[in-house]
PDB file as gemmi writes it, atoms N, CA and C in Angstrom:
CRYST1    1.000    1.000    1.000  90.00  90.00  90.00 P 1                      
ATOM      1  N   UNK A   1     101.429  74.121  86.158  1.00  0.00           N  
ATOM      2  CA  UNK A   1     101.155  72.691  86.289  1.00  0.00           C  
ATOM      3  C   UNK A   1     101.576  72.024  84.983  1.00  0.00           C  
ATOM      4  N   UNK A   2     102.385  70.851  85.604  1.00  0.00           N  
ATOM      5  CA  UNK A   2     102.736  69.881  83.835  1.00  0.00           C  
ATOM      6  C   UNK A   2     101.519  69.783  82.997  1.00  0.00           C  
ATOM      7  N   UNK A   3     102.024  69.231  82.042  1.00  0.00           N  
ATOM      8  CA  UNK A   3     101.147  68.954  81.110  1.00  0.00           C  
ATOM      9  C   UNK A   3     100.167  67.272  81.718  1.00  0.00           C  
ATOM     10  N   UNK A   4     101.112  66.205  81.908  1.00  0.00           N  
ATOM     11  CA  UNK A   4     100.910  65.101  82.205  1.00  0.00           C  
ATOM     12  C   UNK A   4      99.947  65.397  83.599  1.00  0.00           C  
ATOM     13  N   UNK A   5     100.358  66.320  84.473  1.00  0.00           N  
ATOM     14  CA  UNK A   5      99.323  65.967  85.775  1.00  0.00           C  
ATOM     15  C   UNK A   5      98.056  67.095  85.419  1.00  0.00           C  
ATOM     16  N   UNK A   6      98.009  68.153  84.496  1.00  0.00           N  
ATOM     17  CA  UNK A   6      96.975  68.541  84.541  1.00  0.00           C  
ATOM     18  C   UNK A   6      95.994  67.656  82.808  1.00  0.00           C  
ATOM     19  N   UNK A   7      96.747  67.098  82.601  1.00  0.00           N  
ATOM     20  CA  UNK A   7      95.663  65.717  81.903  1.00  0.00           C  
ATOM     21  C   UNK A   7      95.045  64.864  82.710  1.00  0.00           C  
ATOM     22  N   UNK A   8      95.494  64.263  83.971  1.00  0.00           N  
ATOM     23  CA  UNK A   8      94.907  63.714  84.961  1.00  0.00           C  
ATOM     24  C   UNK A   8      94.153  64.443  85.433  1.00  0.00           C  
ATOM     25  N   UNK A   9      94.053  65.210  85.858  1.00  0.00           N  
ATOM     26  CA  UNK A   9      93.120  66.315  86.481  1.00  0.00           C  
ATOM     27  C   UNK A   9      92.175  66.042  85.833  1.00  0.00           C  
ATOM     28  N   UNK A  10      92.365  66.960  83.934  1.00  0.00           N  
ATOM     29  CA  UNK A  10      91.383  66.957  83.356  1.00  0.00           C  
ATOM     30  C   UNK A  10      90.471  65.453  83.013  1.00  0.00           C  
ATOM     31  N   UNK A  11      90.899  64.436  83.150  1.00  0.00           N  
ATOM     32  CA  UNK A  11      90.617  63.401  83.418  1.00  0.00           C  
ATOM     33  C   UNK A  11      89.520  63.203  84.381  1.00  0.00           C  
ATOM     34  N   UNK A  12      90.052  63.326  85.744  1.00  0.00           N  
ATOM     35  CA  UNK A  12      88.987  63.055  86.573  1.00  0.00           C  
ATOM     36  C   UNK A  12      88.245  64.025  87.103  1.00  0.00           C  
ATOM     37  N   UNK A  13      88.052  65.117  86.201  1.00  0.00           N  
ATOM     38  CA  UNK A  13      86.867  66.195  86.242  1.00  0.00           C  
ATOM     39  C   UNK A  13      86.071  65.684  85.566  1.00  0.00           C  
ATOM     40  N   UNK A  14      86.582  65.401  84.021  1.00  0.00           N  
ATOM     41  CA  UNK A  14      85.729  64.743  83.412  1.00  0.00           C  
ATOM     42  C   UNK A  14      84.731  63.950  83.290  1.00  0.00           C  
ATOM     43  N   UNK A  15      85.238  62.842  84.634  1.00  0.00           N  
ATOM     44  CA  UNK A  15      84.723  61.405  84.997  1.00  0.00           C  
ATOM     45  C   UNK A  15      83.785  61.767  86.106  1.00  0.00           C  
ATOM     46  N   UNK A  16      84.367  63.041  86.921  1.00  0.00           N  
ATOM     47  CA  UNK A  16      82.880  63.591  87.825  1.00  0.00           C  
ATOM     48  C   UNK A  16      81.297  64.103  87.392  1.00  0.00           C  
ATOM     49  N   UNK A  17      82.109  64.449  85.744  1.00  0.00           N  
ATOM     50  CA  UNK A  17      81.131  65.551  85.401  1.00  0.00           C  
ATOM     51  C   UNK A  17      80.157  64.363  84.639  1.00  0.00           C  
ATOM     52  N   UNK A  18      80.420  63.771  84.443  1.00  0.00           N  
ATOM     53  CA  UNK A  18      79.724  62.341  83.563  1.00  0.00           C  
ATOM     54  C   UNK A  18      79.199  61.486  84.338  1.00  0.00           C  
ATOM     55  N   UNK A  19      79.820  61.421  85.589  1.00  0.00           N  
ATOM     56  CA  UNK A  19      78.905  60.149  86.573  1.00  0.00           C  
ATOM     57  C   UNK A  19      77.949  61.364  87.424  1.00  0.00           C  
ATOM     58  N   UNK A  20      78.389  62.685  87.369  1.00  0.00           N  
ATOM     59  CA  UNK A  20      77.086  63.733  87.491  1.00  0.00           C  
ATOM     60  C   UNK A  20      75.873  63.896  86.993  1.00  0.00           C  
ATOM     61  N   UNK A  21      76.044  63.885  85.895  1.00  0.00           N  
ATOM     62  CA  UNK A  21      75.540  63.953  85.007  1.00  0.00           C  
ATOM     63  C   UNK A  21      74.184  62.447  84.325  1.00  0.00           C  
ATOM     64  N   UNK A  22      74.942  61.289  84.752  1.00  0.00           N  
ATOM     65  CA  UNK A  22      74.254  59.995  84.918  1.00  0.00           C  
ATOM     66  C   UNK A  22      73.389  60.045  85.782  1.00  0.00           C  
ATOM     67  N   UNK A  23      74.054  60.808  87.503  1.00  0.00           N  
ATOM     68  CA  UNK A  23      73.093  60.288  88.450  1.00  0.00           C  
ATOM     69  C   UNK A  23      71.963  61.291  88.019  1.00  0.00           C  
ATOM     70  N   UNK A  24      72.075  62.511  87.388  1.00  0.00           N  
ATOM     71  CA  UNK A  24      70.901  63.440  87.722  1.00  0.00           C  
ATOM     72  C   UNK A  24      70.103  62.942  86.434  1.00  0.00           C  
ATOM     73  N   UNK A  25      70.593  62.190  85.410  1.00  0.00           N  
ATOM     74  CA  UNK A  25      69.276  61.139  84.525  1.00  0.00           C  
ATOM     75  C   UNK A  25      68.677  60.520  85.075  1.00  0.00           C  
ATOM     76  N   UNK A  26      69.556  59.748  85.910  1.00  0.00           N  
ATOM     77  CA  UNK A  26      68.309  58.504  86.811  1.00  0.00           C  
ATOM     78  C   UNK A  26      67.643  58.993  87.655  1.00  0.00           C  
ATOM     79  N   UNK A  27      67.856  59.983  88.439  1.00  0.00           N  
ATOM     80  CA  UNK A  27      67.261  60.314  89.719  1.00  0.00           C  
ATOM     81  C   UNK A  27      65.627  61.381  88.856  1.00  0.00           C  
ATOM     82  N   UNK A  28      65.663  61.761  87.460  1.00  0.00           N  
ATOM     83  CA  UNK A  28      64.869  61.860  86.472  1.00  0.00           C  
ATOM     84  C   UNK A  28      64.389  61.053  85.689  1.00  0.00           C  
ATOM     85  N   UNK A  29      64.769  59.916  85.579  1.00  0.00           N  
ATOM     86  CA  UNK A  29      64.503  59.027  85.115  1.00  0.00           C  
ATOM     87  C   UNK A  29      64.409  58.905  83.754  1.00  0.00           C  
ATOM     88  N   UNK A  30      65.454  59.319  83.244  1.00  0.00           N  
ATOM     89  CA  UNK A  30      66.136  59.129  81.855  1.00  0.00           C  
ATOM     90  C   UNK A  30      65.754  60.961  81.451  1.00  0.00           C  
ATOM     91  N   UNK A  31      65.770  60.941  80.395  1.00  0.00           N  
ATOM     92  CA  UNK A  31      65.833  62.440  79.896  1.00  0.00           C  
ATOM     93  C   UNK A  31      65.319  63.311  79.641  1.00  0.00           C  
ATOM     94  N   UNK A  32      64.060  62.911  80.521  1.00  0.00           N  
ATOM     95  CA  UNK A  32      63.042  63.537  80.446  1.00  0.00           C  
ATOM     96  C   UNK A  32      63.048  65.135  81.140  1.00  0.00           C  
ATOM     97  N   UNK A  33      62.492  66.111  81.236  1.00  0.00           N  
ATOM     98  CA  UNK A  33      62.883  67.595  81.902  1.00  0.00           C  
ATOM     99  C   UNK A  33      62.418  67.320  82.945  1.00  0.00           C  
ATOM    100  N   UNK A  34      63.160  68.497  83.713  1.00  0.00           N  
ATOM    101  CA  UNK A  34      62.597  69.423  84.914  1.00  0.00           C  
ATOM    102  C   UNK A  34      61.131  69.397  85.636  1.00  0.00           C  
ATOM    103  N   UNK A  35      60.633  69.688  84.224  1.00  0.00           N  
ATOM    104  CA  UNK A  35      59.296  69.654  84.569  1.00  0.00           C  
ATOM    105  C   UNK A  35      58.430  68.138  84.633  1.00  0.00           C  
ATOM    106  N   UNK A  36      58.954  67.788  83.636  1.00  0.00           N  
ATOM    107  CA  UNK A  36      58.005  66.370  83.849  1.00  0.00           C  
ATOM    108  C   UNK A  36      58.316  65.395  84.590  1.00  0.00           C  
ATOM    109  N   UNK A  37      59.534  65.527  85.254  1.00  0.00           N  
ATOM    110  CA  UNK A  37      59.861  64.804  86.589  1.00  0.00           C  
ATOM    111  C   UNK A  37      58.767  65.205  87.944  1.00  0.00           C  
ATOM    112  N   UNK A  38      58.806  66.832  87.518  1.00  0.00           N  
ATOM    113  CA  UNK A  38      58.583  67.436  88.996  1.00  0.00           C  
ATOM    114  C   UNK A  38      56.771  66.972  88.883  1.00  0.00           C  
ATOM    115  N   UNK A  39      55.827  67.071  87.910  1.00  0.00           N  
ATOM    116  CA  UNK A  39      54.739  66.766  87.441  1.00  0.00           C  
ATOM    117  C   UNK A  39      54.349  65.389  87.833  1.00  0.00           C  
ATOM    118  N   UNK A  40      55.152  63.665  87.571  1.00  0.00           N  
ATOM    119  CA  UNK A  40      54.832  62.901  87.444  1.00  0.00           C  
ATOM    120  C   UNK A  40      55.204  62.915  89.035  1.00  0.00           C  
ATOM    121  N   UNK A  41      56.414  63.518  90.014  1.00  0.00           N  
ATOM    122  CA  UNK A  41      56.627  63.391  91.181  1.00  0.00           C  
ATOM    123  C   UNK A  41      55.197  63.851  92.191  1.00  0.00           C  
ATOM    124  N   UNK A  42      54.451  65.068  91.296  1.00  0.00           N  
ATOM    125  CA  UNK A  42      53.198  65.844  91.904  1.00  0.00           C  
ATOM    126  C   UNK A  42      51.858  64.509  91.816  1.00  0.00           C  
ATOM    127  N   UNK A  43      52.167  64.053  90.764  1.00  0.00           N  
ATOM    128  CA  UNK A  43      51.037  62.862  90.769  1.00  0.00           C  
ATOM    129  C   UNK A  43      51.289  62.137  91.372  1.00  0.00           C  
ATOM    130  N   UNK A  44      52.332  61.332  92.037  1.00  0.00           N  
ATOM    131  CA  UNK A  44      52.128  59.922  92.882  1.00  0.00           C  
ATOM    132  C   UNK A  44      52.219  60.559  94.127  1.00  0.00           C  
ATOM    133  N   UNK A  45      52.447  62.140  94.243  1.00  0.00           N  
ATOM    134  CA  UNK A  45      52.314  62.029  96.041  1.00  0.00           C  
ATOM    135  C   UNK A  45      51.233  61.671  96.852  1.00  0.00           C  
ATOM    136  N   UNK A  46      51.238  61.230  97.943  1.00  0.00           N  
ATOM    137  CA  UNK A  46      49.732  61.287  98.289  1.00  0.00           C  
ATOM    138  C   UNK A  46      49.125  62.245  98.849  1.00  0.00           C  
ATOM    139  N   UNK A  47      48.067  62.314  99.499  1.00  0.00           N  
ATOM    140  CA  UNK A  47      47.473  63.473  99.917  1.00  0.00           C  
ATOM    141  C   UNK A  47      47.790  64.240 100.699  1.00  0.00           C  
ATOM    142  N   UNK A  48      48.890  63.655 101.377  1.00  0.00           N  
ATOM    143  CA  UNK A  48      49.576  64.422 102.428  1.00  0.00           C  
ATOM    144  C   UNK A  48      50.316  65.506 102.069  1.00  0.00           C  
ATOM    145  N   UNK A  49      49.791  67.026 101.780  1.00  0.00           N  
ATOM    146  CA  UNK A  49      50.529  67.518 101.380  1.00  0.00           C  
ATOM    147  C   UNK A  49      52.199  68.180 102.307  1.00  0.00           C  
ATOM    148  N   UNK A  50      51.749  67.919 103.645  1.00  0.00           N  
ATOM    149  CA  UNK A  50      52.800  68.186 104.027  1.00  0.00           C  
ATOM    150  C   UNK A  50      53.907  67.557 103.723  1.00  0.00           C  
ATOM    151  N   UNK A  51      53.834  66.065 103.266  1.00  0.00           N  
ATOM    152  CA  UNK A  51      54.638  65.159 103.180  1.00  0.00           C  
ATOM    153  C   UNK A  51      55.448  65.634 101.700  1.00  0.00           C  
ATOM    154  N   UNK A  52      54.404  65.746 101.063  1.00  0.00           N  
ATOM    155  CA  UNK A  52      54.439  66.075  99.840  1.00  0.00           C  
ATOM    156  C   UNK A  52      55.421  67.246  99.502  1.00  0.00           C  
ATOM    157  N   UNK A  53      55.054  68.640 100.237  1.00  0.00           N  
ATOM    158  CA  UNK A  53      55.785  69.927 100.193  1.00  0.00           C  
ATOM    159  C   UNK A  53      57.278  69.447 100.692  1.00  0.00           C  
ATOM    160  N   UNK A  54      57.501  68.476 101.611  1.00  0.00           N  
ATOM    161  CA  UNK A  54      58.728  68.054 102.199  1.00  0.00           C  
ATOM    162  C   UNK A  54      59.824  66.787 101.296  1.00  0.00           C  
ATOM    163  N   UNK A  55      58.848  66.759 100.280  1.00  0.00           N  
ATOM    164  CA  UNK A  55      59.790  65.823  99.128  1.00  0.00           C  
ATOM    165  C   UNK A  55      60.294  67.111  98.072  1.00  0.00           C  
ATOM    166  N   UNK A  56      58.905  67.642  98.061  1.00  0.00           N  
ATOM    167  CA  UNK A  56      59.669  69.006  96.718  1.00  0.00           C  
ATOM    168  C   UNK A  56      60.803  69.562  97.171  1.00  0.00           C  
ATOM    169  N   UNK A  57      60.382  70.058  98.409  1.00  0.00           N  
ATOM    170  CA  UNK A  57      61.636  70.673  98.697  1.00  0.00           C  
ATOM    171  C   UNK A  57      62.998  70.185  99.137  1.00  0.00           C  
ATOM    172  N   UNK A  58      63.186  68.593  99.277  1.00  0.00           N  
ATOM    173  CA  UNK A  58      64.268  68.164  99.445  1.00  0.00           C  
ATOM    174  C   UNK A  58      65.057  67.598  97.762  1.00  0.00           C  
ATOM    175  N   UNK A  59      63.833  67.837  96.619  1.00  0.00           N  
ATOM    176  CA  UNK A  59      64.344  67.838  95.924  1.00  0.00           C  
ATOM    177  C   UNK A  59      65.063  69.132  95.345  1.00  0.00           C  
ATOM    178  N   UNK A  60      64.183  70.301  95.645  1.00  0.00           N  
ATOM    179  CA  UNK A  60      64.868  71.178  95.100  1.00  0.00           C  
ATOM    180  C   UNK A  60      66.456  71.583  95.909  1.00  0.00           C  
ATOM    181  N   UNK A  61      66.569  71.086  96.738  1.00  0.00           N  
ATOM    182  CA  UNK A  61      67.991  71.533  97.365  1.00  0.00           C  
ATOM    183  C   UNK A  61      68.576  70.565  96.689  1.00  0.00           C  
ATOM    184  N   UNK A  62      68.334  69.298  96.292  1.00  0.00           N  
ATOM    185  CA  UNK A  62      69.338  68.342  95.865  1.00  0.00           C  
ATOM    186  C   UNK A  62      69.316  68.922  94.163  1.00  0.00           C  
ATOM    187  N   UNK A  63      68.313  69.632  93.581  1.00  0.00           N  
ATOM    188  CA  UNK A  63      68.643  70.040  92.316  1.00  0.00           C  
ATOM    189  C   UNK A  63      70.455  71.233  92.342  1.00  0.00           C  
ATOM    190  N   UNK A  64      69.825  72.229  93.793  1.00  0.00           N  
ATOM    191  CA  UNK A  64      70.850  73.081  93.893  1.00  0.00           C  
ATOM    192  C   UNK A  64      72.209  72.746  93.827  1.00  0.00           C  
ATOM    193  N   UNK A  65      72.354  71.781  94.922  1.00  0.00           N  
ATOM    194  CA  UNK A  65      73.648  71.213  94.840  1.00  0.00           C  
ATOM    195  C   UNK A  65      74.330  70.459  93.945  1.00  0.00           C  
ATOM    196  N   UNK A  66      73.084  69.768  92.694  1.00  0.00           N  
ATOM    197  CA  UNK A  66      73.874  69.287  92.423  1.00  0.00           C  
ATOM    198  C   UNK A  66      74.399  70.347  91.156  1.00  0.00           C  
ATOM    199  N   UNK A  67      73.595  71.437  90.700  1.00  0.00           N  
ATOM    200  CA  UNK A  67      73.841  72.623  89.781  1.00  0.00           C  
ATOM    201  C   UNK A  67      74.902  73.376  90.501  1.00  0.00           C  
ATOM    202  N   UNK A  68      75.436  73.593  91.281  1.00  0.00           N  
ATOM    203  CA  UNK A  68      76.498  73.892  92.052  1.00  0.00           C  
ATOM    204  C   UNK A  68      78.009  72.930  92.135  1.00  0.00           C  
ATOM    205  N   UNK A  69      77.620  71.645  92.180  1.00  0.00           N  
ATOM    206  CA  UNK A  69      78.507  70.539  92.259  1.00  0.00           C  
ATOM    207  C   UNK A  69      78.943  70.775  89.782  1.00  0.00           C  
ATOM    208  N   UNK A  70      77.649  71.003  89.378  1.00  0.00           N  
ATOM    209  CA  UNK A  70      78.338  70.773  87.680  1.00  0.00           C  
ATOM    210  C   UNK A  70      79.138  71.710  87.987  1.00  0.00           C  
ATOM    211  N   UNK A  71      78.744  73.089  88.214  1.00  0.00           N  
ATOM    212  CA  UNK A  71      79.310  74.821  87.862  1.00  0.00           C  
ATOM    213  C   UNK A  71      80.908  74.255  88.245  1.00  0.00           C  
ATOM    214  N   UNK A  72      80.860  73.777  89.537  1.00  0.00           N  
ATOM    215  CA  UNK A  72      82.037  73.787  89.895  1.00  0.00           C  
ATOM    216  C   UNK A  72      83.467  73.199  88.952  1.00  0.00           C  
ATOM    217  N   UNK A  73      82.627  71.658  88.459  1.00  0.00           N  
ATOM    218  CA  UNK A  73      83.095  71.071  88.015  1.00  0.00           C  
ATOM    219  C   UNK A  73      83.455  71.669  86.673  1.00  0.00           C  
ATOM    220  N   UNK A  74      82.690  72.923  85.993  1.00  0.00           N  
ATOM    221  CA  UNK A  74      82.820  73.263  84.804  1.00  0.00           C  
ATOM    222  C   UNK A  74      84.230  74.359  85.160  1.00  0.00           C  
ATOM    223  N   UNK A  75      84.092  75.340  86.076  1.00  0.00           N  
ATOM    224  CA  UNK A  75      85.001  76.353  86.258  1.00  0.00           C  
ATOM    225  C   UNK A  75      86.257  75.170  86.350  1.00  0.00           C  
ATOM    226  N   UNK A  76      86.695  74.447  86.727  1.00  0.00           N  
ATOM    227  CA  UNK A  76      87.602  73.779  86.964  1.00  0.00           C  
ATOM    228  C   UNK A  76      88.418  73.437  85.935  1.00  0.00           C  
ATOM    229  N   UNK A  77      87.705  72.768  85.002  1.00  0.00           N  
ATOM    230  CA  UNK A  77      87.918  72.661  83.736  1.00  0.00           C  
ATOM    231  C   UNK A  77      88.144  74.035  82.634  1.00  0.00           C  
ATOM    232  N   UNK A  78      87.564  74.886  82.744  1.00  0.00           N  
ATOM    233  CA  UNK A  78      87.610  76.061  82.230  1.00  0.00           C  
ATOM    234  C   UNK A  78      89.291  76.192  82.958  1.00  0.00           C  
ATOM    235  N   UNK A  79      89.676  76.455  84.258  1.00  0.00           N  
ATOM    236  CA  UNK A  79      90.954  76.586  84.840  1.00  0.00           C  
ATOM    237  C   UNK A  79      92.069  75.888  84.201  1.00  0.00           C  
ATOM    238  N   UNK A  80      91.998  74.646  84.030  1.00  0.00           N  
ATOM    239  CA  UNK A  80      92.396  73.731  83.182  1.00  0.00           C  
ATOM    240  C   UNK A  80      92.715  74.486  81.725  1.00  0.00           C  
ATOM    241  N   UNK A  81      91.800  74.447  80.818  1.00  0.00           N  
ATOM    242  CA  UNK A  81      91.877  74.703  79.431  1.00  0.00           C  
ATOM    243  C   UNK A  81      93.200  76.235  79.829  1.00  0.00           C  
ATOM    244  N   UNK A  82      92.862  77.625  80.874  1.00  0.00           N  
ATOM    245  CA  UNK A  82      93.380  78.133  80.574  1.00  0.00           C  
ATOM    246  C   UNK A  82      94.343  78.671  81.185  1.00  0.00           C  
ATOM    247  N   UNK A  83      94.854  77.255  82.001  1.00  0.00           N  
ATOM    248  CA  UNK A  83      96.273  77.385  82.679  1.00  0.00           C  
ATOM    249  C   UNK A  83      96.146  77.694  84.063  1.00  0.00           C  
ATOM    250  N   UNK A  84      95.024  78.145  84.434  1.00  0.00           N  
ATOM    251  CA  UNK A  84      95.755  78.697  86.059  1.00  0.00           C  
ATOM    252  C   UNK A  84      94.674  77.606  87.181  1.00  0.00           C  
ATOM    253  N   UNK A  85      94.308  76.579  86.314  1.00  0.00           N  
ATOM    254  CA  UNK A  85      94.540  75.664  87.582  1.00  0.00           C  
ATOM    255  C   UNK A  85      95.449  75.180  88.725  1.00  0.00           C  
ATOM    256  N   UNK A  86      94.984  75.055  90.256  1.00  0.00           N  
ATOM    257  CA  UNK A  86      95.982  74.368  90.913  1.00  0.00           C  
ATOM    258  C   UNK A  86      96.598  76.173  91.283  1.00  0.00           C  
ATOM    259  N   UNK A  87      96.070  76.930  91.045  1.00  0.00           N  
ATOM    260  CA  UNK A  87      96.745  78.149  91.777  1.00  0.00           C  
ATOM    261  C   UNK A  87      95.548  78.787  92.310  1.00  0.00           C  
ATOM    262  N   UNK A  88      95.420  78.868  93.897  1.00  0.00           N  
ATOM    263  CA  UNK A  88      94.672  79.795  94.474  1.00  0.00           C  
ATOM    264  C   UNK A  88      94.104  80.886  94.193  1.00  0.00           C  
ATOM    265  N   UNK A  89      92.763  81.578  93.310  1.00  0.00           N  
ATOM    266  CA  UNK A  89      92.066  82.090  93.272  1.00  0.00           C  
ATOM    267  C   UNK A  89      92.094  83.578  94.341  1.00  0.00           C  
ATOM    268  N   UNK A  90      92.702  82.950  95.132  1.00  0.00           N  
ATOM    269  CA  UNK A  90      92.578  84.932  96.025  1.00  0.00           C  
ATOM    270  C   UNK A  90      94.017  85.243  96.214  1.00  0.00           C  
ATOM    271  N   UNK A  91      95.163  84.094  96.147  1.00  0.00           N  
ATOM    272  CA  UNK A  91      96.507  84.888  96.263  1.00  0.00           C  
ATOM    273  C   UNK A  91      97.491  84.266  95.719  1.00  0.00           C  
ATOM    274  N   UNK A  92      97.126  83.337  94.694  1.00  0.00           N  
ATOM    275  CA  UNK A  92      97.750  82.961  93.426  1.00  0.00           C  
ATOM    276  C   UNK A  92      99.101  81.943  94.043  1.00  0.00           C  
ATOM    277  N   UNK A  93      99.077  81.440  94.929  1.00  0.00           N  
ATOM    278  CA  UNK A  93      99.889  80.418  95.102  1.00  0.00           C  
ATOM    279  C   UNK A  93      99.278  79.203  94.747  1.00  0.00           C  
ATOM    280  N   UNK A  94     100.268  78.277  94.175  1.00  0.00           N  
ATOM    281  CA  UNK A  94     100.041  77.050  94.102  1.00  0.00           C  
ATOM    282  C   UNK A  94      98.761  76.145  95.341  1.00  0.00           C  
ATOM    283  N   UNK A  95      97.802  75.205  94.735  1.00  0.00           N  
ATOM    284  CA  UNK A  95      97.178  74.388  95.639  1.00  0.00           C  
ATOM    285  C   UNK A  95      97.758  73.595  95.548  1.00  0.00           C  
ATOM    286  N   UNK A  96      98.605  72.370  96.748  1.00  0.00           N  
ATOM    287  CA  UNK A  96      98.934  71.289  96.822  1.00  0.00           C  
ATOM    288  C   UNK A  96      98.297  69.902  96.343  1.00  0.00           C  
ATOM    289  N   UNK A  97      99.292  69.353  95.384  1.00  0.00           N  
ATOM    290  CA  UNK A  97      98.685  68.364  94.673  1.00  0.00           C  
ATOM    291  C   UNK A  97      97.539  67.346  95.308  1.00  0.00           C  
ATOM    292  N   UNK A  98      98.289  67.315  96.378  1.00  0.00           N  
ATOM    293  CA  UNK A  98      97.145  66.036  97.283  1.00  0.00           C  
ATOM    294  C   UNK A  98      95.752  66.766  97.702  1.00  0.00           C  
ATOM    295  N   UNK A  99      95.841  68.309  97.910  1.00  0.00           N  
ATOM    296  CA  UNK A  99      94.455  68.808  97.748  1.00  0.00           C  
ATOM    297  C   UNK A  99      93.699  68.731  96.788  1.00  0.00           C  
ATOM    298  N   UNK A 100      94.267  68.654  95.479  1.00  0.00           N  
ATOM    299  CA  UNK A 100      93.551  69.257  94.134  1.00  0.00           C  
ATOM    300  C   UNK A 100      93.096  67.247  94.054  1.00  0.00           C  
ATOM    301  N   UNK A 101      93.561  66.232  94.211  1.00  0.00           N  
ATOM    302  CA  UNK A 101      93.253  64.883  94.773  1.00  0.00           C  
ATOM    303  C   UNK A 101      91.992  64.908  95.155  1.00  0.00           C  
ATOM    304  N   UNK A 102      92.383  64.884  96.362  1.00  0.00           N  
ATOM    305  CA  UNK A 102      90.926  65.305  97.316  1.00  0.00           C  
ATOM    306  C   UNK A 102      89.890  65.855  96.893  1.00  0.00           C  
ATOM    307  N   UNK A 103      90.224  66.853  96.536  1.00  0.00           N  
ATOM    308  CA  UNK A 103      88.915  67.867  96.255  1.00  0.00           C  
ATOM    309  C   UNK A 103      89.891  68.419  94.516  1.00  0.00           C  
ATOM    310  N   UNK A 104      89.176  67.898  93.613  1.00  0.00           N  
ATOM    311  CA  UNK A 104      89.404  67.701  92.791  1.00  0.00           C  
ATOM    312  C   UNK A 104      89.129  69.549  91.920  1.00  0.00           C  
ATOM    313  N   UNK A 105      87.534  70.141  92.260  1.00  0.00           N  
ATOM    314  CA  UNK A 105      87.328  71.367  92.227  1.00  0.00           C  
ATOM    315  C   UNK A 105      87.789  72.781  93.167  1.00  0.00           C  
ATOM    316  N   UNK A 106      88.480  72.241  93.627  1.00  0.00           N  
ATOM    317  CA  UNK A 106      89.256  73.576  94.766  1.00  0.00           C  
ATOM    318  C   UNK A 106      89.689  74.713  93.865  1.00  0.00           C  
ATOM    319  N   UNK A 107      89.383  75.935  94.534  1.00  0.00           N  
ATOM    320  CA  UNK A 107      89.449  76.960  94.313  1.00  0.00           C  
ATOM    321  C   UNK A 107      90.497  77.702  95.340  1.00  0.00           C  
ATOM    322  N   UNK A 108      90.559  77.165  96.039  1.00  0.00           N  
ATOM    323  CA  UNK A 108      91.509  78.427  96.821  1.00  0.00           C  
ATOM    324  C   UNK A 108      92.617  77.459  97.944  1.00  0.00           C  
ATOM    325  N   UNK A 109      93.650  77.540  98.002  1.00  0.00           N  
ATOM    326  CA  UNK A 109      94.914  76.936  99.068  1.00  0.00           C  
ATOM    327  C   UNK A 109      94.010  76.797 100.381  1.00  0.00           C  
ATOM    328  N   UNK A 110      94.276  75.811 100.944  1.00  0.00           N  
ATOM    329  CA  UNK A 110      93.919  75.661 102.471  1.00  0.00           C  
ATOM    330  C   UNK A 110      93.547  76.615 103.201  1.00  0.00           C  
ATOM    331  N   UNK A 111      94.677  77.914 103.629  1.00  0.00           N  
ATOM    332  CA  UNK A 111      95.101  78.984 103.862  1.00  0.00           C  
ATOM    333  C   UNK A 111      94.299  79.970 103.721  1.00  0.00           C  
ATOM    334  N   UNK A 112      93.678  79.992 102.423  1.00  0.00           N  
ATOM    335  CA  UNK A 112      92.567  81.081 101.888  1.00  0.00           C  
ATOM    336  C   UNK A 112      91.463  80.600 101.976  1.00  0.00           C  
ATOM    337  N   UNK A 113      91.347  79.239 101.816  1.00  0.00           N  
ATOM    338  CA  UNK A 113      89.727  78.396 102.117  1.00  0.00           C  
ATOM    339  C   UNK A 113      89.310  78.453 103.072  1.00  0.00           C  
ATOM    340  N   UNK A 114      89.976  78.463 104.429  1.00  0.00           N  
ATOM    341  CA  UNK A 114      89.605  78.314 106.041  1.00  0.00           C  
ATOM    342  C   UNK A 114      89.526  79.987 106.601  1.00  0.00           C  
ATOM    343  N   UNK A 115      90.207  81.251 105.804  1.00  0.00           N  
ATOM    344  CA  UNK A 115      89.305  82.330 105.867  1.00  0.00           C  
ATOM    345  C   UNK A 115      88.062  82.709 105.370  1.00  0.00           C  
ATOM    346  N   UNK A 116      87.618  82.375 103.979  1.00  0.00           N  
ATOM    347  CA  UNK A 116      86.500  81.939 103.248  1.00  0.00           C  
ATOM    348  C   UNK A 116      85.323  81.764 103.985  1.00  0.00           C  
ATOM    349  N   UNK A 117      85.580  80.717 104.767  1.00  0.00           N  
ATOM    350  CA  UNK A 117      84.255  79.760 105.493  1.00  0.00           C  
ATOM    351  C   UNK A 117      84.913  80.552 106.988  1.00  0.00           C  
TER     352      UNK A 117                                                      
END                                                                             
């Protein structure tokens, strides 16, 4: 990959990993931890604990994904720094530019992604 299009790349990994990174402050509400989100979230629930068990746990999947959505975004960049971005991961052909677009963290050609899943 050129130099010029994998600066763009690295570009708008960058810009994912930072407006990532924003939403999971606010949705914490500034910078506060893990824990004292999940604590001040345990105090305003109400008594309903079912209701209650059904917010934790829709937070903790949205923690997953979005720790899944950084990783990604980090390996990508790591690919980047050491060249073999934009080449398929299981059989080393090129990913098409308008994929790596799209889906900016792709790991594997069309081809190898749709055996994958």
């Amino acid at each position: 990959m050129t130099t010029p299009i994998s600066d763009t790349f690295t570009t708008q990994l960058t810009a994912m990993r930072q407006d990532l990174l924003a939403r999971i402050r606010a949705q914490r509400g500034g910078t506060r931890s893990r824990a004292d989100a999940a604590a001040d979230a345990r105090d305003m629930a109400s008594d309903d604990w079912a209701k209650a068990g059904e917010e934790f746990d829709l937070s903790v999947a949205l923690e997953e994904r979005e720790a899944a959505e950084l990783q990604a975004i980090d390996s990508a960049l790591q690919r980047v720094a050491d060249g073999s971005y934009g080449l398929c991961l299981q059989c080393g052909t090129a990913i098409p530019t308008a994929r790596l677009h799209a889906q900016p963290t792709a790991e594997r050609c069309v081809h190898c992604q749709a055996r994958a899943e």
